[in-house]
C-alpha positions as CSV (number, residue, x, y, z in Angstrom):
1,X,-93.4,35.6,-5.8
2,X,-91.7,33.9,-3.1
3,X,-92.3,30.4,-4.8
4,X,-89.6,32.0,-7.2
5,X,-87.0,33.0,-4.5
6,X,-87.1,29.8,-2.8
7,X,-85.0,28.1,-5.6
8,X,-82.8,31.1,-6.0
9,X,-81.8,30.8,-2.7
10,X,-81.0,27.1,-3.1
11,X,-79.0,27.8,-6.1
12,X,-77.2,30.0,-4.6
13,X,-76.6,27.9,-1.4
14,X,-75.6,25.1,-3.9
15,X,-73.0,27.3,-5.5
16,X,-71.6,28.2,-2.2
17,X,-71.1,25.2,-0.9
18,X,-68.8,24.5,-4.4
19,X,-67.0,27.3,-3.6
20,X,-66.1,26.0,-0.6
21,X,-65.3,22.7,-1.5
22,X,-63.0,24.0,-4.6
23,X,-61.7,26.0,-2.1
24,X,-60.4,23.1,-0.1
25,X,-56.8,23.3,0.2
26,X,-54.4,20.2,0.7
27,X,-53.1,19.5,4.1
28,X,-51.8,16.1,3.8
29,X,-51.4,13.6,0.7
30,X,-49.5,10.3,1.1
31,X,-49.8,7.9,-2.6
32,X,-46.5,5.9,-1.9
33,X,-45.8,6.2,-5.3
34,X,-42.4,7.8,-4.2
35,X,-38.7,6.7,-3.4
36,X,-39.8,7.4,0.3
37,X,-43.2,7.5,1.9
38,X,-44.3,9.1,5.5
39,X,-45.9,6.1,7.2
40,X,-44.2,4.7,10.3
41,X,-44.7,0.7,9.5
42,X,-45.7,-2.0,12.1
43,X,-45.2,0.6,14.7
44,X,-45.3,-0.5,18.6
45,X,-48.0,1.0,20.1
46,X,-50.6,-0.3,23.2
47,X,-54.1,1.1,21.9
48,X,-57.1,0.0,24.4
49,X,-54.5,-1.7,26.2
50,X,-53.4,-3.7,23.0
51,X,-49.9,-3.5,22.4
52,X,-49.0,-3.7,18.9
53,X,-46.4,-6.3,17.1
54,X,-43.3,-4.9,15.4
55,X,-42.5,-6.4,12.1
56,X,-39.6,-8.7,13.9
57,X,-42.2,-10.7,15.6
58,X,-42.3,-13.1,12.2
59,X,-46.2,-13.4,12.0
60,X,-47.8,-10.7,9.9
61,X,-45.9,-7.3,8.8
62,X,-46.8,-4.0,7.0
63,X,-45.0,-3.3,3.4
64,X,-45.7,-1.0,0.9
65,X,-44.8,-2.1,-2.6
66,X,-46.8,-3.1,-6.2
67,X,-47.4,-6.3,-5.1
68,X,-50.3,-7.6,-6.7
69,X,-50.3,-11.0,-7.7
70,X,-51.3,-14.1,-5.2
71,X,-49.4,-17.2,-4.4
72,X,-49.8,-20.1,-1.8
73,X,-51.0,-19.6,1.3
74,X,-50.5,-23.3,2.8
75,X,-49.0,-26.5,1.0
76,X,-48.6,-29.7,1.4
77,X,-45.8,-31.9,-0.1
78,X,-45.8,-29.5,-2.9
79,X,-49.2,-29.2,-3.1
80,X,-50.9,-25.6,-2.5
81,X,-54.4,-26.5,-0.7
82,X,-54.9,-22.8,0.4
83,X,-54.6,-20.2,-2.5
84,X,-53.8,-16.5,-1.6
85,X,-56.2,-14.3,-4.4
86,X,-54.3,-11.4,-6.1
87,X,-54.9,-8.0,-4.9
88,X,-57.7,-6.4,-7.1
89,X,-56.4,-3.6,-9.8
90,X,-56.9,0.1,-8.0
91,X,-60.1,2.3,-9.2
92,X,-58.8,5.2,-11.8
93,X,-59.0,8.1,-9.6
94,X,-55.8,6.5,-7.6
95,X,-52.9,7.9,-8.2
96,X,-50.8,5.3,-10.6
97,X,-53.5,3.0,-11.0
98,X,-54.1,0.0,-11.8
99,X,-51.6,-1.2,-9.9
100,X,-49.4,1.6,-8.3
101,X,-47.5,1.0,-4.9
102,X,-49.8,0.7,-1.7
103,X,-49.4,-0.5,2.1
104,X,-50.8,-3.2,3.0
105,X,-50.3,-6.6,5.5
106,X,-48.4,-9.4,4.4
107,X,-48.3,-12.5,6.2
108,X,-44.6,-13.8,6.8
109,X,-45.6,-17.4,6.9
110,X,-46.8,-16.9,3.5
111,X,-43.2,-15.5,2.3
112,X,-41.7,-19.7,1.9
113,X,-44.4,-21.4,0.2
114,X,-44.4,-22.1,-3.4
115,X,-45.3,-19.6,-5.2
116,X,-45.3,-17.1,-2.6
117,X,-47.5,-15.1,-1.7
118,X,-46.6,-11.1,-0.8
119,X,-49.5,-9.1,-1.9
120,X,-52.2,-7.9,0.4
121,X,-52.7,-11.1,3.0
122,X,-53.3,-12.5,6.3
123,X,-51.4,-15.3,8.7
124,X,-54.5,-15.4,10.7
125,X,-54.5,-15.6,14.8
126,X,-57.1,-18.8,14.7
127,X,-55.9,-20.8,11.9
128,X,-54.8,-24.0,13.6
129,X,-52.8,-25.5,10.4
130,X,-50.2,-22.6,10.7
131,X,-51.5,-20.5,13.9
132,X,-52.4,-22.3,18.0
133,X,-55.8,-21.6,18.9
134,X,-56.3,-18.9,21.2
135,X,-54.4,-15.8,20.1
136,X,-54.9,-12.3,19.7
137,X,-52.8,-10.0,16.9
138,X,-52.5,-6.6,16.5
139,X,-50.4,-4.4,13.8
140,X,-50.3,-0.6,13.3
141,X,-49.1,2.1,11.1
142,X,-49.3,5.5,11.5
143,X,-47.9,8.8,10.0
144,X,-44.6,9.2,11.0
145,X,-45.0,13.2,11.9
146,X,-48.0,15.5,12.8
147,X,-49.6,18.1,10.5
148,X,-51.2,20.8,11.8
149,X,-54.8,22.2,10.6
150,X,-54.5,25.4,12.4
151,X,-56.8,27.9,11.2
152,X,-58.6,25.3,8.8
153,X,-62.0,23.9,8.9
154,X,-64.4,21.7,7.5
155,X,-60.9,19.5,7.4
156,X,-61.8,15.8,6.4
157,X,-59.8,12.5,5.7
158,X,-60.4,10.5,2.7
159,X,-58.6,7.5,1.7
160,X,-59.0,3.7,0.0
161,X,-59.2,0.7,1.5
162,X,-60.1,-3.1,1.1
163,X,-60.0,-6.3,3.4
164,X,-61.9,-8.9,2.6
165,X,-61.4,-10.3,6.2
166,X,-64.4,-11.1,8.5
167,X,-65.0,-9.8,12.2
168,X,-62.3,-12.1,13.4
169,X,-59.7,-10.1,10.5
170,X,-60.7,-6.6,10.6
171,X,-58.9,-3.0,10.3
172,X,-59.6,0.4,12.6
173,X,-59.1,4.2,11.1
174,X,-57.5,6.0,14.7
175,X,-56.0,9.4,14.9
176,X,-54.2,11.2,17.4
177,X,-54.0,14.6,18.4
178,X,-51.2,14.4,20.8
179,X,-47.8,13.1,18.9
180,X,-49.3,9.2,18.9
181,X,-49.5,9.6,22.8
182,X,-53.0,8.3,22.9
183,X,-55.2,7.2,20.0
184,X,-59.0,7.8,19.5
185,X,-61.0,5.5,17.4
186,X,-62.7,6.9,14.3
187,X,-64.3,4.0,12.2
188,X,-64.3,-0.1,13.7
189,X,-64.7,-3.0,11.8
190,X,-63.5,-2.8,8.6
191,X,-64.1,-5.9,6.9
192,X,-65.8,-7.8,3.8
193,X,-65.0,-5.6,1.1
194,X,-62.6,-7.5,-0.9
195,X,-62.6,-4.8,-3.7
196,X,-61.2,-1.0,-3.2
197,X,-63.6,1.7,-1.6
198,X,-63.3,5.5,-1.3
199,X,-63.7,6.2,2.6
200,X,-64.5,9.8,4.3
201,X,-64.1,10.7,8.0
202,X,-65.2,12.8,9.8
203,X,-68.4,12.2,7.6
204,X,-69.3,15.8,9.1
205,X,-66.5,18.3,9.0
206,X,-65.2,19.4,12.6
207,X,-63.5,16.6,14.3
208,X,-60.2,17.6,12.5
209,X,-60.2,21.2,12.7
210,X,-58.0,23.5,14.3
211,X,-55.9,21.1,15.6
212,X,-52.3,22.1,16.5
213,X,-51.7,18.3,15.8
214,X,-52.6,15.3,13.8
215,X,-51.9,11.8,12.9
216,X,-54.0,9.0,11.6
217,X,-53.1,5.4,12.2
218,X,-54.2,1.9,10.4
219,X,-54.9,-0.8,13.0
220,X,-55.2,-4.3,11.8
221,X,-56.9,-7.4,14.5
222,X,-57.0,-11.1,14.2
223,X,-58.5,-12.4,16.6
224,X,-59.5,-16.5,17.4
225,X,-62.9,-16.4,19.6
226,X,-64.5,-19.3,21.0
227,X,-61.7,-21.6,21.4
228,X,-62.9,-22.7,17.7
229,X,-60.8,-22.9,14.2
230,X,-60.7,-19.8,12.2
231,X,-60.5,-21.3,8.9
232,X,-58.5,-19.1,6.2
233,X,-59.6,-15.3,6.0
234,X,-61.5,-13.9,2.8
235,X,-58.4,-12.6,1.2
236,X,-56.6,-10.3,0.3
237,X,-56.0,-8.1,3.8
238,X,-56.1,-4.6,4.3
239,X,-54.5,-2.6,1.6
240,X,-54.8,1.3,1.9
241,X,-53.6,4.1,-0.2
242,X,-54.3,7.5,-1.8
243,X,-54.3,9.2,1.8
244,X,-55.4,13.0,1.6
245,X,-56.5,15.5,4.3
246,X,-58.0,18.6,3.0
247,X,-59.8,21.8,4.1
248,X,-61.0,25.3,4.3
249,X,-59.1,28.8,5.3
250,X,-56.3,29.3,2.6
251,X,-53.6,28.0,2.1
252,X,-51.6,25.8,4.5
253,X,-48.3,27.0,4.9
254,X,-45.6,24.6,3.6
255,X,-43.3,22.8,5.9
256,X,-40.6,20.1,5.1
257,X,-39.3,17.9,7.6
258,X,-36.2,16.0,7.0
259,X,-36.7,12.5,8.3
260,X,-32.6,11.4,7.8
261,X,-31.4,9.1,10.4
262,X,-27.4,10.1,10.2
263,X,-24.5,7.8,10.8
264,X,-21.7,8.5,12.8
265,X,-19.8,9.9,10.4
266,X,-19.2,9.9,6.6
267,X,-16.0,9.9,4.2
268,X,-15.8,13.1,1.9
269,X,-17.7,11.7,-1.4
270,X,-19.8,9.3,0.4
271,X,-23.6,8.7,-0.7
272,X,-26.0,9.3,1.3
273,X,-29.7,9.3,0.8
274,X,-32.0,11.9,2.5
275,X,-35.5,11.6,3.2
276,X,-38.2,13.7,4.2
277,X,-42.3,14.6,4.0
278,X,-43.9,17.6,3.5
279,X,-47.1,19.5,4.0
280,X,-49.0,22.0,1.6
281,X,-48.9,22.6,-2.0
282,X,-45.5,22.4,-4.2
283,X,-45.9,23.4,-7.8
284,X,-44.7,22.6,-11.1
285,X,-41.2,23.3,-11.5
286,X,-40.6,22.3,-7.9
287,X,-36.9,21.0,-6.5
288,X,-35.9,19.7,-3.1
289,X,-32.4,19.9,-2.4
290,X,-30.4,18.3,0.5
291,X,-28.6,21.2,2.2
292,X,-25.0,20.5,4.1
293,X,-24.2,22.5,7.8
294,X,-20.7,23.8,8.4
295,X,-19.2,21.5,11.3
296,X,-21.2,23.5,13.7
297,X,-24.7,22.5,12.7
298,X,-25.1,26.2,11.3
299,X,-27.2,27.1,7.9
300,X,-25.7,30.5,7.7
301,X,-23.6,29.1,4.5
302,X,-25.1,25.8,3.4
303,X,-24.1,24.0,0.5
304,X,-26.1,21.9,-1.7
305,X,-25.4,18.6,-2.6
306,X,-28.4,17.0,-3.7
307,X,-31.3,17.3,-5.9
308,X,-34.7,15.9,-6.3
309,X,-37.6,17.3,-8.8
310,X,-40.8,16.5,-7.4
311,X,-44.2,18.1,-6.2
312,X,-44.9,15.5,-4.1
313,X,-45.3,15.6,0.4
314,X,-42.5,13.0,0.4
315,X,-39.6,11.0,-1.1
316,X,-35.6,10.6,-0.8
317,X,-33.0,12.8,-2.0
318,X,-29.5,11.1,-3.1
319,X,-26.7,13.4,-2.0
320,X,-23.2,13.4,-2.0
321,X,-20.7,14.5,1.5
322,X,-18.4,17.0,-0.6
323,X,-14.8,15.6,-1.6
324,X,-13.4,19.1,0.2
325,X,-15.6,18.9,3.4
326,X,-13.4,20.0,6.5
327,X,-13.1,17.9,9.4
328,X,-16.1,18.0,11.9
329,X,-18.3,16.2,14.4
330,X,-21.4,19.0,14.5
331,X,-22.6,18.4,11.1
332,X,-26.6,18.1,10.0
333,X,-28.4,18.3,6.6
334,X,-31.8,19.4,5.6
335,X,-33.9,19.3,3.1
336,X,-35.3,23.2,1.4
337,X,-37.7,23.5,-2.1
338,X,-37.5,25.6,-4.6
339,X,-41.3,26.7,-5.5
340,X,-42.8,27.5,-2.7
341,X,-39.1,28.5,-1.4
342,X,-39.1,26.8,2.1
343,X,-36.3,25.5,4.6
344,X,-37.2,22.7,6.2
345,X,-36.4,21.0,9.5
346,X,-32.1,19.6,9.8
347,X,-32.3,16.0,10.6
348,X,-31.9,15.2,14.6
349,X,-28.5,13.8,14.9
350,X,-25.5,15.1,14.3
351,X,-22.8,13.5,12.2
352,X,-19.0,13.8,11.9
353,X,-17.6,14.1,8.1
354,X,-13.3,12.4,9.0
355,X,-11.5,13.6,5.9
356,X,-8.7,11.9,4.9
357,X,-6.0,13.6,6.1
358,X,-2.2,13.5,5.9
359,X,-0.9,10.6,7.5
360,X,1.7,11.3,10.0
361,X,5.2,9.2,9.6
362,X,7.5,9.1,12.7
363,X,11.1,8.1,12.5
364,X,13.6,6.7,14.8
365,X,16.0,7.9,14.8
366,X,13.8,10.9,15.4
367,X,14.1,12.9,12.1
368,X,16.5,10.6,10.6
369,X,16.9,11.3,6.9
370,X,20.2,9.5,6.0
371,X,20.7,5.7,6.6
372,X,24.5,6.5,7.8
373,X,25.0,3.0,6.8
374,X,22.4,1.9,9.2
375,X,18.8,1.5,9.1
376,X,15.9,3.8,9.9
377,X,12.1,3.1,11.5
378,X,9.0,4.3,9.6
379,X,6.3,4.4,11.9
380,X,2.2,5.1,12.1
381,X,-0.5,4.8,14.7
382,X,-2.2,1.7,15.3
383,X,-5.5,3.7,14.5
384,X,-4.8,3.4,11.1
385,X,-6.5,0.2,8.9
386,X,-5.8,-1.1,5.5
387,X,-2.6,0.0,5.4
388,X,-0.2,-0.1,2.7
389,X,3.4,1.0,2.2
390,X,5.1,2.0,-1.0
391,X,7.3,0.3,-1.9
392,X,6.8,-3.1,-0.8
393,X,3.3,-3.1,-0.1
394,X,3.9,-4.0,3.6
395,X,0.4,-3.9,6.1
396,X,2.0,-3.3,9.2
397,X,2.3,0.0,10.9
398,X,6.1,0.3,11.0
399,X,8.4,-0.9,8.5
400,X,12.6,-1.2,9.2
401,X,14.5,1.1,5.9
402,X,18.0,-0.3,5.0
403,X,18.0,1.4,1.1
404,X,17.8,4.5,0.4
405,X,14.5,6.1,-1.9
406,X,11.2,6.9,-1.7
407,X,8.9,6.0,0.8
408,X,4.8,6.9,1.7
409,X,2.0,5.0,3.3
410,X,-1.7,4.7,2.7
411,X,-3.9,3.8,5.4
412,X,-7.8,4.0,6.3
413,X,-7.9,6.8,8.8
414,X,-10.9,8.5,11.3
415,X,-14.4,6.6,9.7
416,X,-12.5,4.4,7.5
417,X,-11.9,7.5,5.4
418,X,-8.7,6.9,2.9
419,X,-5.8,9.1,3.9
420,X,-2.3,9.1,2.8
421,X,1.0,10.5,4.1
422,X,3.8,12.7,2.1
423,X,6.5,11.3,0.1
424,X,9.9,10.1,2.5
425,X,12.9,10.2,0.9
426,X,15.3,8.2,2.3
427,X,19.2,8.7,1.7
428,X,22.1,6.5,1.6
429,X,24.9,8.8,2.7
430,X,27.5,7.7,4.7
431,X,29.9,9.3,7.6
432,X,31.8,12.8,6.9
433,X,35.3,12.1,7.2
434,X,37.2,15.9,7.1
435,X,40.4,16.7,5.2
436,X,42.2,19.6,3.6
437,X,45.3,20.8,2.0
438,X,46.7,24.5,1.9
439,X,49.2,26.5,-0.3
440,X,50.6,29.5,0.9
441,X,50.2,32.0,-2.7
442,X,52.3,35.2,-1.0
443,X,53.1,36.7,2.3
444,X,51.2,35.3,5.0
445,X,48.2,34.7,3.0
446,X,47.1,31.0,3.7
447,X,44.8,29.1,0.8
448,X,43.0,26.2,2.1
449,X,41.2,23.8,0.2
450,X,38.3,21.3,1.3
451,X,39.1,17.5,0.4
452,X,36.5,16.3,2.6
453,X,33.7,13.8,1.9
454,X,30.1,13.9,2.6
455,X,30.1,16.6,4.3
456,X,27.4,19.6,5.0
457,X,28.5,22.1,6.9
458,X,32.3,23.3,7.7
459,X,33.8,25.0,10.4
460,X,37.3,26.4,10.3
461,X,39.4,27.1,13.1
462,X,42.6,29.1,12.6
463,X,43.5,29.9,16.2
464,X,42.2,33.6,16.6
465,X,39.3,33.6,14.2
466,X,36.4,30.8,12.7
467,X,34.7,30.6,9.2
468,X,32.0,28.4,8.0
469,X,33.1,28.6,4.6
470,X,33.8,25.9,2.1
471,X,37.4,27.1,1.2
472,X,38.1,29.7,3.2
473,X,41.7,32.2,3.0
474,X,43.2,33.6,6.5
475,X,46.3,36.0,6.4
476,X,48.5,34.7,9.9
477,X,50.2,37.6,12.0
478,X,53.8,36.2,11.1
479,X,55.6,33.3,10.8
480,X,55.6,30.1,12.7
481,X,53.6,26.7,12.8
482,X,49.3,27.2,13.3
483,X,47.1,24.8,14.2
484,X,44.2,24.7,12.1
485,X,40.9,22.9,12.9
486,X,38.1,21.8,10.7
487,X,34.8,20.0,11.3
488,X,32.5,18.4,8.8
489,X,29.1,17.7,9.8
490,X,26.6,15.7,8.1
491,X,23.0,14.3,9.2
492,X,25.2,11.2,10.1
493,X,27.5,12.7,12.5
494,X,30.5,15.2,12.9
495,X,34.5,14.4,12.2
496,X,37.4,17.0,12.4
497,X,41.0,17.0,11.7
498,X,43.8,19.4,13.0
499,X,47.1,19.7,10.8
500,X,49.9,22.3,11.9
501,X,50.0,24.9,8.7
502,X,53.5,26.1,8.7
503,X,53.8,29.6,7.6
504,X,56.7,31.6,6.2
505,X,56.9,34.9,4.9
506,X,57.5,35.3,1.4
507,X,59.6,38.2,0.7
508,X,59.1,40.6,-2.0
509,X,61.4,43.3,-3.5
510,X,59.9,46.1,-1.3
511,X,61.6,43.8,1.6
512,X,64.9,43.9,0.3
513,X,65.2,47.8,-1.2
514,X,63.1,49.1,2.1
515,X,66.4,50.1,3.7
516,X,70.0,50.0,3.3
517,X,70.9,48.6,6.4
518,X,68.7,47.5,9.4
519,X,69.4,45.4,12.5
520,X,66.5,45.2,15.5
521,X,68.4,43.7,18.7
522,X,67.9,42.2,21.2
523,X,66.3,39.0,19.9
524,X,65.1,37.8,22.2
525,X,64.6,40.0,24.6
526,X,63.4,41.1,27.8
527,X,63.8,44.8,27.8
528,X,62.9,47.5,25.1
529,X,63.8,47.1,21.8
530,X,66.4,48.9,19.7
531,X,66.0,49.4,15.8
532,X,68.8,51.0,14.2
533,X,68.2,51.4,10.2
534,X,69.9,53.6,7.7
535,X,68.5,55.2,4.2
536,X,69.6,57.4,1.7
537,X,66.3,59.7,1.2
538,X,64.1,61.1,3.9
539,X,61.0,58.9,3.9
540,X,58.0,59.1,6.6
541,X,57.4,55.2,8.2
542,X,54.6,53.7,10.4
543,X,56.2,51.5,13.5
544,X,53.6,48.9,14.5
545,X,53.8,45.5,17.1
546,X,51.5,43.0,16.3
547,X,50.5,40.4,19.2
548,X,50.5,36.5,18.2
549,X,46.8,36.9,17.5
550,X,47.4,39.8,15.1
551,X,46.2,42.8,17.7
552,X,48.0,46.1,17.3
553,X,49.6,46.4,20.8
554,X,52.0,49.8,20.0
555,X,52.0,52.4,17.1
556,X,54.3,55.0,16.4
557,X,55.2,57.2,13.0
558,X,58.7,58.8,12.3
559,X,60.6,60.8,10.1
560,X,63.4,58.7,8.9
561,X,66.4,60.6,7.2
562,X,70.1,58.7,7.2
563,X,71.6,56.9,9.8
564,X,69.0,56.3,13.2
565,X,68.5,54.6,15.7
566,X,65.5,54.7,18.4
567,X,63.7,52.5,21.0
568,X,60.2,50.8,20.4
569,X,58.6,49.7,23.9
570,X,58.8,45.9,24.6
571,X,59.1,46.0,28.6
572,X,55.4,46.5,29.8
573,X,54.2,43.5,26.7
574,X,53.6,40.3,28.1
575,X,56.0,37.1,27.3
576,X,55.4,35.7,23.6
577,X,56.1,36.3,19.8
578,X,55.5,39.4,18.3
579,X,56.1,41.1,15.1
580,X,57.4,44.7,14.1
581,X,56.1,46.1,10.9
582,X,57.8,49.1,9.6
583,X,55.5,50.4,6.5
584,X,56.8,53.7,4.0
585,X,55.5,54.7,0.7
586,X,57.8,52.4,-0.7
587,X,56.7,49.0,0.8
588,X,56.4,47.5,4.3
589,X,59.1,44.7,6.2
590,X,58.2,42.4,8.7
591,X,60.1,41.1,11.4
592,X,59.2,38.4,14.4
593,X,60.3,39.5,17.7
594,X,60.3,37.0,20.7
595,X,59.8,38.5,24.5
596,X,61.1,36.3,27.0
């Protein structure tokens, strides 16, 4: 009977470790297939006291690319006598295969023979026909961000790889735990296998488990040992690709980290092109989109101005800086998905979005509109580049106006962003010069009429009053000569004239038929004076005295019947003319008095 159980229980075993490795859930998946990738290339690094070359040291460099064909490795006089061999086809289970994008060493020397060769190869430290004796290289890449396998287990790395180098040419797995602070090694010596092989570390699940942080690195050595000549390496070099780290304990939670290295500053409508990676599982259906910060770096209100449908843990978003985009320096972007719905990381630097604003003329004269038969100084800061005036196309900041039109100037502003000013108008009008004529239509009443030219405003001045109107009426007191001042102003300047209006009562009937006889004596006088009037009806009258400026200075009413004669008080007014106005139901008279 417990023959029987024995493969039972082994069954069952079997089944449970499937279900644990269907279970595995992806933490990490890099297949360069995309417009971006998450690998730091030919990173500087000192590993076991080795430091690392960057790609500007001109011997050997990381790429990642579909570079698969060979090309010449050393030639003489046009004659290739070292053949770089193609990079082999990739196995089916790689992503894109047979020839999808990878990373892998290319050798810079290799980059000006004829053909060239850029595919997965080797400038070798030993090789004394292009390399001295004696040296020692080292390259890295390395994941350009940690993942986390919190709460996982049974977490491994898997990943291909060829180099058909020997143990002079070899590659190094490393990870770090510690942000690429130090680095342990995993697997040495990773040499003569010129074709594409599946690798798996840890080879027992634990190493990589419950780490708070994670990156694995690609180191590459060529070394020249015993003072001896290297001849060419077995190629093609290292060439990795279809990274993935996987393992137990549900599902990682999805992060995005937006990897954009900002400029300065941008110009409303500019391109720009976002990268980032990503961790976890995005599904079918899936968009990242490039979010935009108000100019405070806040996500309160973002706005979207880029999209990218993709599942994958990496690649570039192309985004456009929107044309209305207020003025800023605190600006950031980052990069959310749609399915999961998660919000990564903003990039680290803030940028500044310079709208084009409205150019700023000065004049001089200061706020000059007219020419006044002159000229006028259009001016901009020196800040300003490209600029342009209309009309005349002119690229200097200030330009000198002598005709009157239209003027406006555009210029590249704050971040070479285009800006433009408002429209100038420039007129031609000349001096005011101030004239008038005046008629005199009944009684006192004055009409005064404007002849003057290019005027804007008026003022009139009539002795004991002012007006601002164009063709203004004014009743005087009496008669005589008034002097009558007007100025004309214009944005030009001001002019005035003074002409002596001669005014003279015009009498009408009510003047003559008022009275039958009337005499008012003295004239002139210094005393009171004495009105003696006669009329055949009683009739009720109004006695006033006007001043020169037209003030009431006495008042009295009577009852007038006959013959009668009575006083009006003159001896308290001061010296000056004056005049009486006697007004009944029948009409009114007027008479100037002088007080000496």
């Amino acid at each position: 009977m417990s023959h029987k159980i024995y493969p039972i229980l082994a069954f069952l075993f079997l089944l449970s470790v499937a279900g644990v490795v269907n279970a595995q859930t992806t933490i990490y998946s890099e297949n360069f297939n995309g417009s971006g990738h998450t690998f730091s290339l030919s990173t500087v690094r000192t590993i076991d006291g080795k430091a690392t070359l960057p790609a500007s040291d001109n011997s050997n460099h990381f790429s990642v690319d579909n570079i698969y064909a060979g090309g010449c490795g050393y030639g003489i006089s046009g004659f290739c006598i070292r053949n770089i061999a193609a990079t082999p086809d990739q196995p089916g289970p790689v992503t894109g295969a047979p020839q999808s994008k990878y990373m892998h060493l290319v050798g810079d020397a290799y980059a000006s023979q004829t053909p060239p060769a850029l595919n997965a190869c080797i400038n070798p430290a030993g090789d004394d026909r292009i390399q001295p004796r004696d040296r020692e290289l080292y390259y890295f890449s390395e994941m350009a961000n940690d993942i986390s396998t919190l709460g996982k287990t049974g977490v491994q790395l898997t990943f291909y790889w060829l180099n058909a180098g020997s143990n002079e040419n070899y590659a190094q797995l490393y990870y770090s735990t510690d942000g690429g602070s130090t680095w342990v090694l995993a697997k040495d010596q990773m040499y003569n296998q010129p074709t594409w092989k599946s690798e798996t570390y840890p080879a027992s699940p634990g190493v990589f488990d419950n780490l708070a942080q994670l990156r694995i690195g690609f180191r590459f050595v060529s070394v020249s040992k015993y003072n001896t000549v290297n001849p060419a390496p077995l190629q093609p070099s290292l060439a990795v690709d279809e990274i993935l780290i996987a393992g137990n304990g549900g599902s990682v939670t999805p992060t995005i980290t937006t990897t954009f290295n900002a400029d300065a500053s941008y110009c409303p409508g500019a391109q720009i092109n976002v990268p980032f990676t990503s961790t976890g599982t995005f599904t079918a259906g899936n968009n990242y989109k490039v979010q935009l910060s108000d100019a405070n770096g806040s996500f309160a209100n973002p706005t979207d101005i880029g999209t990218l449908s993709s599942t994958g843990n990496s690649g570039t978003v192309n985004a456009t800086i929107p044309a209305g985009a207020a003025n800023g320096t605190g600006y950031k972007v980052r990069v959310v998905s749609t399915n999961p719905t998660v919000n990564g990381t903003p990039n680290a630097n803030a940028f500044a979005i310079a709208p084009g604003q409205e150019i700023v003329v000065t004049r001089d004269p200061a706020g000059a509109n007219n020419l006044c038969g002159g000229s006028i100084t259009l001016s901009i800061p020196n800040t300003y580049t490209g600029i342009s005036w209309t009309p005349g196309g002119q690229t200097s900041n200030s330009i000198v106006v002598t005709a009157a039109g239209d003027y406006s100037v555009s210029a590249n502003g704050t971040g070479g962003c285009p800006a433009q000013s408002a429209v100038i108008s420039i007129s031609g009008a000349d001096a005011p010069s101030a004239n008038f004529t005046y008629s005199q239509p009944s009684g006192y009443l004055i009409e005064f009429t404007n002849t003057s030219e290019n005027g804007v405003s008026y003022v009139w001045n009539f002795g004991s009053a002012t007006t601002t109107s164009v063709n203004p009426t004014f009743t005087f007191p009496f008669d005589g000569e008034y002097p009558v001042k007007l100025v004309v102003t214009n944005e030009c300047g001001t002019d005035s004239i003074t002409i002596m209006v001669e005014v003279k009562k015009l009498l009408g009937m009510e003047d003559v038929k008022l009275f039958d006889e009337i005499s008012l004596f003295p004239n002139p006088l210094v005393q009171d004076l004495q009105i003696t009037l006669s009329t055949k009806e009683p009739v009720n009258a109004q006695i006033a005295v006007l001043d020169a400026r037209g003030a009431q200075v006495y008042n009295e009413n009577r009852h007038l019947n006959g013959t009668q004669t009575f006083p009006v008080p003159f001896k308290q007014l001061a010296s000056g003319i004056y005049l009486v106005k006697i007004n009944t139901p029948r009409g009114q008279a007027s008479y100037r008095i002088i007080k000496n």
